[in-house]
C-alpha positions as a printed Julia matrix, in Angstrom:
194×3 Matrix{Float64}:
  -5.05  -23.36    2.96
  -3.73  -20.35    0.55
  -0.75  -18.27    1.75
  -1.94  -15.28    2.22
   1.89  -13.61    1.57
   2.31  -13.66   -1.89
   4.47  -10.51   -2.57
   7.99  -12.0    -2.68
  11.37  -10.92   -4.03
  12.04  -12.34   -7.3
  13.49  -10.61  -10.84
  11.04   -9.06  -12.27
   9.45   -7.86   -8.76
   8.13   -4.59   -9.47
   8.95   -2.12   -6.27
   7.97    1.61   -5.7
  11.19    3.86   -4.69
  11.1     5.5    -1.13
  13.68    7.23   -0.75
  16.26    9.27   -2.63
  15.74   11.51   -5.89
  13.43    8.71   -7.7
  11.33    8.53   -5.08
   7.82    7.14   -5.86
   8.98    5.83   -8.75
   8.24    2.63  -10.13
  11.81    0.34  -10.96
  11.98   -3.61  -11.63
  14.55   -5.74   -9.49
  16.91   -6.89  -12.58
  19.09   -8.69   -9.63
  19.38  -10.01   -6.12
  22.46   -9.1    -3.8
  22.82  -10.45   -0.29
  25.11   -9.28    2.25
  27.77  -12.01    1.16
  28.52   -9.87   -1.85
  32.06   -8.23   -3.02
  31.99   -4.91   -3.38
  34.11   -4.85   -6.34
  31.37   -6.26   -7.83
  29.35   -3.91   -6.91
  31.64   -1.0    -8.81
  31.33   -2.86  -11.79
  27.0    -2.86  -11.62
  26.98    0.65  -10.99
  27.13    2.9   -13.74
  30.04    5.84  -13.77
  32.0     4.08  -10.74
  35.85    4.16  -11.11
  38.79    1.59  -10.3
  36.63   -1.42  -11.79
  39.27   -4.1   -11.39
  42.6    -4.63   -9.35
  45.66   -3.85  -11.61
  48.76   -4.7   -11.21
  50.08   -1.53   -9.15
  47.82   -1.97   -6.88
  46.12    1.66   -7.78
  42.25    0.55   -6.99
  43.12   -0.25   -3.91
  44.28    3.64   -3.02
  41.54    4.74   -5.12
  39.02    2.46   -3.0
  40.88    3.53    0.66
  40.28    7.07   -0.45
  36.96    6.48   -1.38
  36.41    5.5     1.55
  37.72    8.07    3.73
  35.77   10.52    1.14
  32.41    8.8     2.26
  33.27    9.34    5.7
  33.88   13.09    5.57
  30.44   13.32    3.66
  29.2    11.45    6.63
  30.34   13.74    9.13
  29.32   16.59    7.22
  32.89   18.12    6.12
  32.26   17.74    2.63
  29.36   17.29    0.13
  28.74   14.17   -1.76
  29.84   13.76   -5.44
  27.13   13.99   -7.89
  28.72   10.91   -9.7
  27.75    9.17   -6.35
  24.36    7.38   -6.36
  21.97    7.69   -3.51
  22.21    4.01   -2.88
  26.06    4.29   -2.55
  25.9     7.0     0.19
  22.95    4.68    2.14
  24.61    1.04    3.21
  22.49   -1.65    4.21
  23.02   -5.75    4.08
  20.16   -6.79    1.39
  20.16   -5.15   -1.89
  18.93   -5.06   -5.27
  20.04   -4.22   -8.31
  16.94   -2.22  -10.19
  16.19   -0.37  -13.24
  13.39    1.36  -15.31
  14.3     3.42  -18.3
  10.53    3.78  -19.05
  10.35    5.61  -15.62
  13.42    7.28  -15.11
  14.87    5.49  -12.7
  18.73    4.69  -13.34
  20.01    1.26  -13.07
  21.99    0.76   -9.77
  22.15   -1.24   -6.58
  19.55   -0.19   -3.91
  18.96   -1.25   -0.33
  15.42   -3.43    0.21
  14.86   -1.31    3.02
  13.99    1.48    1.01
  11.73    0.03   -1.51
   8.23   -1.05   -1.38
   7.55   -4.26   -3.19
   4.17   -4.05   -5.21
   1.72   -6.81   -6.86
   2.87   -6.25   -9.99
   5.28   -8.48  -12.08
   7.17   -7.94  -15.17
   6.69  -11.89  -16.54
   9.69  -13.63  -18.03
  12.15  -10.8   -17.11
  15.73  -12.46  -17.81
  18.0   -12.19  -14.8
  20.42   -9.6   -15.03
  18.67   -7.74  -18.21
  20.39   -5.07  -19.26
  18.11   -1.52  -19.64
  17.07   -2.06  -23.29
  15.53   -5.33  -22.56
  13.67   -4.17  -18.85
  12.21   -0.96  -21.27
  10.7    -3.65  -23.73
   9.35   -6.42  -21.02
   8.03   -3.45  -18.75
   6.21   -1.83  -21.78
   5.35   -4.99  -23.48
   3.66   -6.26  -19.84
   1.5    -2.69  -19.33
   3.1    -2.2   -15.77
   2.68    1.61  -16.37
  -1.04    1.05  -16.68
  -1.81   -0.94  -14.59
  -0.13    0.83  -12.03
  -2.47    3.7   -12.93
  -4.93    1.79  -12.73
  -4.63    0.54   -8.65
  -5.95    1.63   -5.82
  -2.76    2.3    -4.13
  -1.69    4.67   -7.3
  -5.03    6.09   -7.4
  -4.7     7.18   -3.22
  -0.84    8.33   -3.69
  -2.42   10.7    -6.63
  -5.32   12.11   -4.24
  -2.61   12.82   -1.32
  -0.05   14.62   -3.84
  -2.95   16.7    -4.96
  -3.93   17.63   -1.14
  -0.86   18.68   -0.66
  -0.17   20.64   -3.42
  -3.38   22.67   -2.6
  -3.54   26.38   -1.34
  -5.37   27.93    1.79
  -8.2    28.89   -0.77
  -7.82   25.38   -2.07
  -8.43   24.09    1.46
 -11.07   26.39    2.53
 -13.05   25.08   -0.56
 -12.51   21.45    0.12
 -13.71   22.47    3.53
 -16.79   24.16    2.22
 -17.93   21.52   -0.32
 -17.45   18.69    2.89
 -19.55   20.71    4.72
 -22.32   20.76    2.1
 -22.05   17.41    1.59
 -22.27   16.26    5.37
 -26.05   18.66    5.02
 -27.65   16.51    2.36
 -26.41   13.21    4.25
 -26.8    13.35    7.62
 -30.52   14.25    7.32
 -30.91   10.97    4.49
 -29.13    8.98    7.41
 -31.03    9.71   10.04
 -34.56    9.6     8.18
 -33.1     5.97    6.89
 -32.63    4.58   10.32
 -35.76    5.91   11.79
């Protein structure tokens, strides 16, 4: 019997974005984090984050406890967030994933599972932990872009953007042309099943 799951999470995975400012963007998982991870390691993945390693004075730690107390003001709404701050840093959750896309815009940083989509699509022989210059050339050289394009699922996200992007004159012609449509059909149906 075939499994009929067959989307897993695996380097290479292509996944849609959900949420944040590269939402509906297309991004590769480059690398898997579980919740057993150290956040220090974390720092040190994600581009323009400060106190990378413990010195010997002990400074990252203040920086990190004041970091800290900085995300919790943004999260009662006393302060806004730093633009130096990633969306996935201000969103916590216990499975993540590092991801990146230079051919679609998409930064390289740690993001939260819960907030991607994993597609069909593969990016084959993707080295684990590829830095962005090497995701650009497997992602290009594989034709994800295209074949992307190409799907159904692209194809209905497309139509739905375009909906909503339409006017009330927009609409009222949609609304027209449906109705001329449903005239020249519904006669064809009924003379078909008489």
């Amino acid at each position: 019997m075939p499994a009929s799951f067959k989307r897993y999470v695996e380097v290479g995975r292509v996944v849609l974005v959900e949420e944040g400012p590269s939402a509906g963007q297309l991004a590769v998982v480059v690398e898997i984090i579980d919740h057993n991870r150290d956040s220090s390691k974390d720092k040190e993945a994600q581009p323009g984050s400060e106190g990378r390693r413990e010195d010997i004075a002990g400074t990252s730690r203040v920086r990190d406890a004041a970091r800290t107390t900085q995300d919790l003001m943004v999260t009662l709404g006393n302060q806004q967030p730093q633009a130096s701050q990633t969306y996935s840093q201000q969103r916590q959750s216990r499975f993540h994933a590092i991801i990146d896309s230079p051919s679609t815009g998409v930064a390289r940083q740690v993001f939260a599972f819960k907030h991607l989509t994993l597609t069909k699509l593969t990016v084959p022989g993707l080295p684990r932990g590829a830095g962005s210059p090497t995701v650009k050339k497997f992602f290009d050289k594989a034709g994800v872009a295209e074949k992307w394009a190409a799907s159904g699922w692209a194809k209905k996200r497309a139509a739905i953007k375009t909906r909503r992007s339409l006017s009330d004159f927009d609409r009222f012609n949609v609304m027209l042309l449906k109705k001329q449509r449903r005239s020249v059909l519904s006669p064809a149906v009924k003379k078909a099943s008489a």
